[in-house]
C-alpha positions as CSV (number, residue, x, y, z in Angstrom):
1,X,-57.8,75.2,-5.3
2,X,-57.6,78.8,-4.7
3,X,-56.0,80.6,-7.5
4,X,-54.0,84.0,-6.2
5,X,-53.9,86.6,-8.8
6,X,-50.5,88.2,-10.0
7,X,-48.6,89.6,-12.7
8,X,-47.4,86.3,-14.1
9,X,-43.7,87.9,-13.3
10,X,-41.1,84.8,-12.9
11,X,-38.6,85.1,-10.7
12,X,-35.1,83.8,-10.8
13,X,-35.0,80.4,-8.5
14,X,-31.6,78.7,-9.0
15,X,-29.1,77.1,-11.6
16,X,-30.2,73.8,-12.4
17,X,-27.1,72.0,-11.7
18,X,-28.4,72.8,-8.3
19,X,-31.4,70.9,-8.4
20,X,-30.3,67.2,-10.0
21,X,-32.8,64.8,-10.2
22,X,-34.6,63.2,-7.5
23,X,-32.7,66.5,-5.2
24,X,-35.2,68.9,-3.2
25,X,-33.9,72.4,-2.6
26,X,-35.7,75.4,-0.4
27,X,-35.4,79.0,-1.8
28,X,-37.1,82.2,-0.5
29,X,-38.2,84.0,-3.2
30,X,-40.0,87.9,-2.6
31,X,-41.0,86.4,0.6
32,X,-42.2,83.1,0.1
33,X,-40.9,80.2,1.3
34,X,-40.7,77.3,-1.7
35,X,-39.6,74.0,-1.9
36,X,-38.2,72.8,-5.6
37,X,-38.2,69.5,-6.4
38,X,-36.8,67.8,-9.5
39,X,-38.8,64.4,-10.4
40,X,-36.7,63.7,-13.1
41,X,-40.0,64.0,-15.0
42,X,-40.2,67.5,-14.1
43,X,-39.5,70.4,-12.3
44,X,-42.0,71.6,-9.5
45,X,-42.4,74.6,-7.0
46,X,-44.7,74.5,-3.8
47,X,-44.9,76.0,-0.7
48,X,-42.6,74.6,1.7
49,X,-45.0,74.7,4.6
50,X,-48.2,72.1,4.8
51,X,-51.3,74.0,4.6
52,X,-52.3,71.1,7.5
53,X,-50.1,71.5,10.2
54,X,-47.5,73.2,8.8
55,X,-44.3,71.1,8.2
56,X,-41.9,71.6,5.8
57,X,-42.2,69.8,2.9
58,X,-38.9,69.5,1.6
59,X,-38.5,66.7,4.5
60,X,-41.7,64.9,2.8
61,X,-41.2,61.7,0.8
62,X,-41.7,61.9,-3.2
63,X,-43.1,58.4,-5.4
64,X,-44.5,59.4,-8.8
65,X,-45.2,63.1,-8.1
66,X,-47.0,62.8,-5.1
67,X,-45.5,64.5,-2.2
68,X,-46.6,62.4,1.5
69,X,-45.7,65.1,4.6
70,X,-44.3,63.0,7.5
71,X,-46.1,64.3,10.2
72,X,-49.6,63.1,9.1
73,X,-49.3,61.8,5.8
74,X,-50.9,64.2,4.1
75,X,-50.2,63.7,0.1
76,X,-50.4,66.6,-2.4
77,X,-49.7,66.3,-6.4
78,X,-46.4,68.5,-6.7
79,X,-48.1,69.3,-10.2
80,X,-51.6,70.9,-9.1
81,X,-50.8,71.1,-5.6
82,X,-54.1,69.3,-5.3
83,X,-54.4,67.2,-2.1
84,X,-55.6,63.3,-2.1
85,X,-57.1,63.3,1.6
86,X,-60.4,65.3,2.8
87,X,-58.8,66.3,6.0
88,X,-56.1,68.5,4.1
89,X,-56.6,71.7,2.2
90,X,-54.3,72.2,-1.4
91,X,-51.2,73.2,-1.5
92,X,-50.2,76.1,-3.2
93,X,-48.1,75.2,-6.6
94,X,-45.8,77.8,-8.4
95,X,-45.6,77.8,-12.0
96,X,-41.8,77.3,-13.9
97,X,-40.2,77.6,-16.9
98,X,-36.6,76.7,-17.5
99,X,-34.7,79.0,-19.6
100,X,-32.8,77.8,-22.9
101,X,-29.0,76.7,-22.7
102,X,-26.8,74.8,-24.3
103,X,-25.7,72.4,-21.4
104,X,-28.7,71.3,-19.6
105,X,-27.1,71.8,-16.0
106,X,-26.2,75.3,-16.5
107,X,-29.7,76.2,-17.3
108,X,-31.9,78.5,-14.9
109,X,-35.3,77.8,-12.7
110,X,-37.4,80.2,-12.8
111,X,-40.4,80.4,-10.4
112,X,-43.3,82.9,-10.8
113,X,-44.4,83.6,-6.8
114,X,-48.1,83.6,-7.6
115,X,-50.5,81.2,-9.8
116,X,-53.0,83.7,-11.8
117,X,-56.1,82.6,-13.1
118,X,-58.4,84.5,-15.7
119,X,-60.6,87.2,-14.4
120,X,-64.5,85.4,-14.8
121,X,-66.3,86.1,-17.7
């Protein structure tokens, strides 16, 4: 997968009684277009466009973290981003954090906009 270099800066996504489980929601954040998903097992971030063909991915079907596009079935792991077919290049993954509260649902997402990897040795 190819890692983008950033400052690691999160940005603000959306409250998390926004996003209850097993809900998909699209945000635009500093210019890119991302798709949250909450799993119930977790909280993920990917670009909302298939790097195949280019459909959004918020109308894709979830099953155990693996996101299937509808146009040609493309799957990705909403984790990694990593794709399961060949034909299909990665998807780009956001990291996020969720930031302390006292009531679960009126906790924030946070997204950062870039993944960073460490510079090689």
């Amino acid at each position: 997968m190819k890692e983008h270099r950033g400052s690691g800066r999160f940005v603000r996504a959306l409250n998390l009684e926004h996003l209850p489980p097993g809900e998909r929601r699209v945000v635009t954040l500093e210019g890119h277009v991302i798709a949250l998903f909450n799993t119930g097992g977790g909280i993920f971030a990917v670009d909302n466009r298939c790097p195949h063909m280019g459909f959004p991915l918020d109308r894709g079907s979830v099953k155990d973290c693996i996101l299937t596009c509808h146009w040609h079935h493309a799957r990705f792991d909403l984790a990694s981003g990593g794709t399961f077919d060949q034909w299909a290049d990665d998807l780009r993954a956001f990291p996020v954090i969720r930031s302390s509260s006292t009531s679960s649902a009126s906790a924030t997402v946070w997204s950062a906009t870039f993944r960073w990897s460490l510079p090689n040795p």
